[in-house]
Structure formats: C-alpha cells, structure tokens
N, C-alpha and C positions, 0 to 999 in steps of 0.2 A: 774384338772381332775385326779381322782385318780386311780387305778388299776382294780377296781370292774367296772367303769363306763365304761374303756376301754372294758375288756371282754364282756360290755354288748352290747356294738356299736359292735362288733366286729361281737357277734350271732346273733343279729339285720338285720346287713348287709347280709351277708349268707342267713340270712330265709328271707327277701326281694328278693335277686337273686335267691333264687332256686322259685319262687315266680312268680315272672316275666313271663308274656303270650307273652311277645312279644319283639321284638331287642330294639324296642324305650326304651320298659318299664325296658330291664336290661341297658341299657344305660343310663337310669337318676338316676339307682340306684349308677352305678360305679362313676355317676359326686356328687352325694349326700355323699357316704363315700369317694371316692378317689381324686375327683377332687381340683380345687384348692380351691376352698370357703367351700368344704365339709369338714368330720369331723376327715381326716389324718393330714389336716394342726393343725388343734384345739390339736391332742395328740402329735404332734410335737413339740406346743410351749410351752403343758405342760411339757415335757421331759426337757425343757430347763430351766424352775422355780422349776423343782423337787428340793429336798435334793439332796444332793450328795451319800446319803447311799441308795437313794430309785432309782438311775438311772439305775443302771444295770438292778433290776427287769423292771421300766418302761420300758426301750430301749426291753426286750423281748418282752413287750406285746405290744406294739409299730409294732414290727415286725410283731408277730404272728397275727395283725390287719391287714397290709397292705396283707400280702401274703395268710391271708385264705378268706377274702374278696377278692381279686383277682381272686385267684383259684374257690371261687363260683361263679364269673362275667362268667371266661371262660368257666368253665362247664358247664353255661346253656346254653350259645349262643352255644355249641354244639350239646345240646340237642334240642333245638329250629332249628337250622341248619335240624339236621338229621331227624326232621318231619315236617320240611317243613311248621314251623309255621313265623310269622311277614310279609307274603307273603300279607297278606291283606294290611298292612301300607306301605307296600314299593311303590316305585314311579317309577316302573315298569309297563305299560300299555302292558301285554300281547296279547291286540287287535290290539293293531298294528300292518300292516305288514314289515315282516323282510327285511331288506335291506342285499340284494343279492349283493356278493361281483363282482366289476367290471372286468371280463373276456379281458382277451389278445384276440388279431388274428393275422391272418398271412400278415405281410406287404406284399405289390402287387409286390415285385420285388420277395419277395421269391414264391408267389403263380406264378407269369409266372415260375421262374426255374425250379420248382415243375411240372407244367403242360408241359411244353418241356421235359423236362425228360422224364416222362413218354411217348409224344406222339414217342420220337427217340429209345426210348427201344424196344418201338413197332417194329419200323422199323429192330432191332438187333444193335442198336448202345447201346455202355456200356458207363460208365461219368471216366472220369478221371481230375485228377488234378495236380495245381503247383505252384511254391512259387509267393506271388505277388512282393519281389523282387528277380529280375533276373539280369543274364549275360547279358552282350551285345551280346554275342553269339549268346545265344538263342533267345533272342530279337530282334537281328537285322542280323548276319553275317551268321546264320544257313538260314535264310529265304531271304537269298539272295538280303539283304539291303546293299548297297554299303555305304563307309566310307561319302562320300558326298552328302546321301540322308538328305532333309531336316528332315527327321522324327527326326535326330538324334540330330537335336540341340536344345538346352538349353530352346528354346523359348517353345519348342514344347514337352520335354520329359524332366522328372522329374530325374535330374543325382545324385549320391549319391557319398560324399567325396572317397566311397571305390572303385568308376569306374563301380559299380554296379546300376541298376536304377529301378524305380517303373514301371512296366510294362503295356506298352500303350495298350496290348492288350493278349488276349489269346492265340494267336498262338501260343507263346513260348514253351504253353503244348505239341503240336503235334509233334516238333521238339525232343522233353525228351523222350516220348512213341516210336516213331520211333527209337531212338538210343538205346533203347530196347528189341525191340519186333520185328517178322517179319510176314509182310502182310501173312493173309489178318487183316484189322486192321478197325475199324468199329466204332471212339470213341466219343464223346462230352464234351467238358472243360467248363461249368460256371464258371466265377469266376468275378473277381472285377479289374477293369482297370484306370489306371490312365493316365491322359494328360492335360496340360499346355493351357485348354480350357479358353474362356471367358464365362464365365456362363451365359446363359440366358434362354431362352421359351426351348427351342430343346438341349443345350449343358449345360456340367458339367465338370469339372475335375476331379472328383469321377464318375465312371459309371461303370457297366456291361453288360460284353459278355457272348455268347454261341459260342462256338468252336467246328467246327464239321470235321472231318476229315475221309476220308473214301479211303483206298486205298488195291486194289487188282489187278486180270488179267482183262482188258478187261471194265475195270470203264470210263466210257466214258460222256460228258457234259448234255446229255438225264439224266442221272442215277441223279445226280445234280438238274439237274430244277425239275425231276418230285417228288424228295423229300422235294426238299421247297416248292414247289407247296401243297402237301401233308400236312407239317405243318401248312401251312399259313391258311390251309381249317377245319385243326383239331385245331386250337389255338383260329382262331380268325372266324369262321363259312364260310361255305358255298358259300356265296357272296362275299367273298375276292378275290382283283385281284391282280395277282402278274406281276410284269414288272420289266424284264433282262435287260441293258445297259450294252455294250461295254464299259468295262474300262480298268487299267493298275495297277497292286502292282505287286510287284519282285516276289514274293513268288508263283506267278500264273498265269500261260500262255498256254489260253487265260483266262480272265479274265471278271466278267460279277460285275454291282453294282447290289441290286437287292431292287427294293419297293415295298410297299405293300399299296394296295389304304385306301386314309385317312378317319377315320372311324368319325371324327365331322364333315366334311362338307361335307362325300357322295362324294367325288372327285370333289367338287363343286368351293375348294377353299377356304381357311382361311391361320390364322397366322401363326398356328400351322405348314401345309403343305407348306409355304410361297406362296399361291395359287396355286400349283400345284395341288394338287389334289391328289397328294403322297406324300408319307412319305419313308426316305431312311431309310433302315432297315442296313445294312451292306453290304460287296464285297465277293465274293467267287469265284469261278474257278478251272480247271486244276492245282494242286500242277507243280512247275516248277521240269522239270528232271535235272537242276543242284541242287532243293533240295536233290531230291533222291542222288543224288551223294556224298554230305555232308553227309548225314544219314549211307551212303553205300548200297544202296536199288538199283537195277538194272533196269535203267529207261528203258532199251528195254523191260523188264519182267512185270513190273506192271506200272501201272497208279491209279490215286487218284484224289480225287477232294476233296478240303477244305471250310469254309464255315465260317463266322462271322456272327450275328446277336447282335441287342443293344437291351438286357432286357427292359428297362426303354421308348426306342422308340415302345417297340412292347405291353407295359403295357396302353401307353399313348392312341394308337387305340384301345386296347381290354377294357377300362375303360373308353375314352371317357376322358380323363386330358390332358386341355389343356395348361399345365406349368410343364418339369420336376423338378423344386424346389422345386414343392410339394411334394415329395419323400422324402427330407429331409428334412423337416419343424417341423416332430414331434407333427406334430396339430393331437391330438388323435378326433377330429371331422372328419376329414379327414379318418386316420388310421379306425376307426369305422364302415368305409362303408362297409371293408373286411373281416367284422366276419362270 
C-alpha cells in the first residue's frame, strides 16, 4: 500500500463519517477504517515492508489516517447527539413506565418520639438532653440510688473500664437540668437506654425512654396522673385506659407504676400483655426531697413530679407489634408500613 492509496482510505473514511444517519451506521464505519480487521491494521503492516527512505513519509500518512478518521468519527456522533438523531435504533423503549426511586420513612420509634414531643410541648414542657454515657453520679447517687441497690450491678448495668457506664435510663438528664436551672422547670428527655436485658417479646438491652420532669410551687400527684392521663388519650386515642400502681424507686416518694390497656387483645389477654390485659409503660411519682437536696433546690419551697415511659412499649400498642425485635430487624417489609 502505497501513499496515494493511504490519502484515499483516508478521505474515504471522513466522507463515510460525516455520512452516517445514525450511531450504528458511524460505528461500523470507525470498526471498518479503525478497528482491528479494518484498514489501519492493513497501513500498519505496510509501514513495516516499506523502504526505509519511504517510512518517514508513510509513518505521516499513517497518522494523518488514524487521527482525521477519528476526528470525523467523533464529530459526527456530536452532531448526531445534538439533534437527537439514532434515537429510532436505540434500545431504549420510551413507553415504559419509569421506575420511581424507593423512598425512606420514619422508623416507628422516631414517629412515637416525634408524636410525644409535640403532644408535651403542648402541655409547656421543652425536650432536653444528655450523654448516653454517664456518671454514676448521675445515674445512680444523684437519684438517691444506694451503693447496694441491685441496679448497680454488673448483671444488670453495662459498667465501663473508666467507672463510667451506659445509661439504664433517662433520668440522669433531669438530675444535669436541675443542677442548672431553677424551678419552675417543665422538661422531657428522649433518648436511648441501655440494660443488661434478656431479649425477648417485651425486653431489649438497647431501648428508649421519655423523661419527663416537672417541678415547681404546689406540683402535687393530681397534676402527674392528669398528664399521662392526657398523653395516653392524645397518643394512643380516646379508649385508652390508664392504671396507677403503688410502687417504690429511690428517686420518688410516693411512687406509682403506671399501664396502659393492651391494644392486641382489648385487655382480653395475650402474650404480648402476659394476659393481663396491660402493658407496663414505665414508673413515675413525686421527685424524692432528698433529690432536691442534692440539686440544692428547697424541698420545703417546691415540689415536682418525674415521669419514665418506654418508646418501643408504647409503639407496640399504638402499631399493634406484637414482638419488640422487630424494631431492629431491618426487615424494610416491616419498615414500609410507616411511610
């Protein structure tokens, strides 16, 4: 192949590409001069049978093959591009409908925290927060947890090499605000609690509280029931019953547990409610006036009443689940319900 042949492949190629109606049709032309069985191998291996006086010239046109043959490959597919030409051969079925990208929701623990919030804002309570690990202080000696309460051991509370520990519950926040602020004090803590649980239907070692703390003049155990009373009617509807029990924690005297009737079996009775017919939600009560004493707060002056509730127990009646596992399962079949 001689030097004239090349030039002619050469403008050949070019007026084939600018040529070309469509992606396919410059695409057999770049496989016909450029590809491997096309006609840049063929001036290749004449370059290489050439004379030696005649390579230099070859090796130009050689070049000026490859690159203005190229250069016309890509400038058409541009032009082709920019009106929207080879659209008919493509294998793109425009009738199809689009698939719609899969949308997140709000897992059910953050939709109740969400929904309590709002209904205690209502009330004038503000949210506060606090580290989920804590002091023992805070955790236990502020809230008037004796050195030899069972809470504090090992079996039952997650202790950290530093004497610091994952916190079994949210009160610890009320204890931080208080050492702060002075009554009147009006606040709520969600957050994320840890304990040394056996996992099953009803318990977790990963779970969430709502902390509710309310301390002023003249806060009396009335003021307390008729506010859970209130959430339990704005949370979980109308027909909810709520039932106080006489109980005992340090931190609050007197002290009440407080359930709320089980929403799968209608107070009828299942696994869930271990056939009671309730579901315990959490304990609340009169703040103890040896707390105020810790804080520095003047237990003749003011009175308070505190207040626990389990996220995850109070999701399980307003959703009808009857296993808290499912919470963390990550079954987006599950997750799905709450979009």
């Amino acid at each position: 192949m001689n030097g004239d042949e090349i030039i002619r492949l050469k403008n050949e190629g070019q007026a084939e590409a600018k040529a070309a109606a469509s992606d396919a049709d410059l695409e057999q032309v770049r496989i016909k001069y450029l590809g491997r069985n096309g006609c840049l191998p063929k001036i290749m291996q004449s370059l290489k049978e050439a004379d030696s006086t005649q390579k230099p010239l070859m090796g130009r046109l050689a070049n000026d093959f490859k690159v203005g043959v190229l250069a016309s490959v890509d400038a058409r597919r541009i032009e082709l591009a920019a009106a929207g030409a080879g659209l008919e051969t493509s294998s793109f079925d425009f009738t199809v409908p689009g698939r719609w990208p899969n949308t997140g929701s709000r897992h059910p623990i953050s939709l109740i925290i969400e929904e309590a919030t709002r209904i205690f804002r209502n009330l004038g309570f503000t949210v506060a927060d606090g580290p989920d690990i804590e002091t023992a202080y805070h955790n236990f000696d502020a809230l008037n947890t004796p050195a030899d309460h069972p809470a504090r051991d090992s079996q039952d509370t997650f202790w950290l090499e530093t004497g610091e520990l994952l916190r079994t519950q949210t009160s610890p926040v009320q204890i931080r605000v208080m050492e702060t602020q002075r009554p009147p004090i009006r606040i709520i803590a969600p957050g994320r609690c840890y304990r040394r649980d056996t996992t099953n239907a009803t318990h977790s070692a990963n779970f969430h509280q709502i902390e509710g703390l309310y301390v002023d003049r003249n806060v009396s155990m009335s003021d307390l029931k008729s506010d859970i009373s209130h959430f339990a009617r704005e949370m979980m509807g109308k027909d909810i019953k709520v039932r106080f029990r006489p109980h005992f924690f340090p931190f609050t005297e007197p002290s009440v547990e407080y359930d709320f009737s089980c929403h799968l079996c209608k107070g009828a009775g299942c696994r869930v409610c271990k056939n009671s017919g309730w579901i315990e939600i959490s304990g609340a009560g009169m703040v103890d006036p040896r707390v105020f004493r810790i804080v520095g707060y003047d237990a003749e002056e003011f009175t308070g009443y505190a207040f626990g509730m389990g996220v995850e127990r109070i999701a399980m009646i307003k959703y009808g689940i009857g296993d808290i596992r499912t919470f963390y399962e990550n079954d987006i079949r599950f997750l799905e319900q709450f979009r």
